[in-house]
C-alpha positions in Angstrom: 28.0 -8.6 -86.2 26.3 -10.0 -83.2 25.7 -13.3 -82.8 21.8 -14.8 -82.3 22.0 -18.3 -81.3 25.0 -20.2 -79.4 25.2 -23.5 -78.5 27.2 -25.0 -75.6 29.0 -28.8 -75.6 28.2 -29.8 -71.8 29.3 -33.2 -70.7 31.0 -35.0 -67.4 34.5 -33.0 -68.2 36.2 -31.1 -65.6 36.6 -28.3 -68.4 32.7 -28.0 -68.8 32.3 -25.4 -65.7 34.9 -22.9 -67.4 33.2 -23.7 -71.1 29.5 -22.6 -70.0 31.1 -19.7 -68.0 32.9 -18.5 -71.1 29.6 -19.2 -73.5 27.2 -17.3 -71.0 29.4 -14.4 -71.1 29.5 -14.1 -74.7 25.8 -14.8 -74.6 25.0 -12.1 -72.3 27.6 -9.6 -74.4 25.8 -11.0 -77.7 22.2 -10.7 -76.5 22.3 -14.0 -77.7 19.8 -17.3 -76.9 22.3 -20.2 -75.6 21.4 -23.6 -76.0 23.3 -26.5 -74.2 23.6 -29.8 -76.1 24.7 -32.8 -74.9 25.7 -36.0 -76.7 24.4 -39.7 -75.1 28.1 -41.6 -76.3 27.4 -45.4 -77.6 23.5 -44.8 -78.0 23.4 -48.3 -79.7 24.2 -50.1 -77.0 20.9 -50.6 -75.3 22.1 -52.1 -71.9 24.1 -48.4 -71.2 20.3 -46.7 -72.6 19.4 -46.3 -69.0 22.9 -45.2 -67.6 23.1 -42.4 -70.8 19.3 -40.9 -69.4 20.4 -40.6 -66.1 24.1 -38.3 -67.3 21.9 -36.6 -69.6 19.7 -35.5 -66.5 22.3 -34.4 -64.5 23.8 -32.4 -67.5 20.7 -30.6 -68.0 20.4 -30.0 -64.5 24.3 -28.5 -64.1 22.9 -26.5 -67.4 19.7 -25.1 -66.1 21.1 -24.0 -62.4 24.5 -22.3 -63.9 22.4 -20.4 -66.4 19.7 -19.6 -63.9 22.3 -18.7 -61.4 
């Protein structure tokens, strides 16, 4: 049974490298489409809204150059 879709937790962790290292492997082995997801923490606290936009930027980014790497 191969697997079609995958989705990957990336944050600010140090363990977030090895976790997208390990999902694009399986992805690649799967033929899978992987997805990266992450989570703004606290989004109801409007004063952090800004800070949250900015992390959530730079995780895509760290997202978009492993996978295109």
């Amino acid at each position: 049974m191969n697997l079609k879709d995958i989705l990957v937790h990336i944050d600010h962790r140090p363990t977030c490298a090895s976790r997208l290292q390990v999902a694009i492997q399986l992805a690649k082995r799967q033929g899978s489409h992987l997805t990266g997801i992450y989570v703004i923490p606290y989004p109801y606290l409007s004063s952090r809204q800004s800070d949250a936009q900015e992390q959530a930027e730079a995780a895509r980014s760290i997202f978009m150059k492993t996978v295109e790497s």
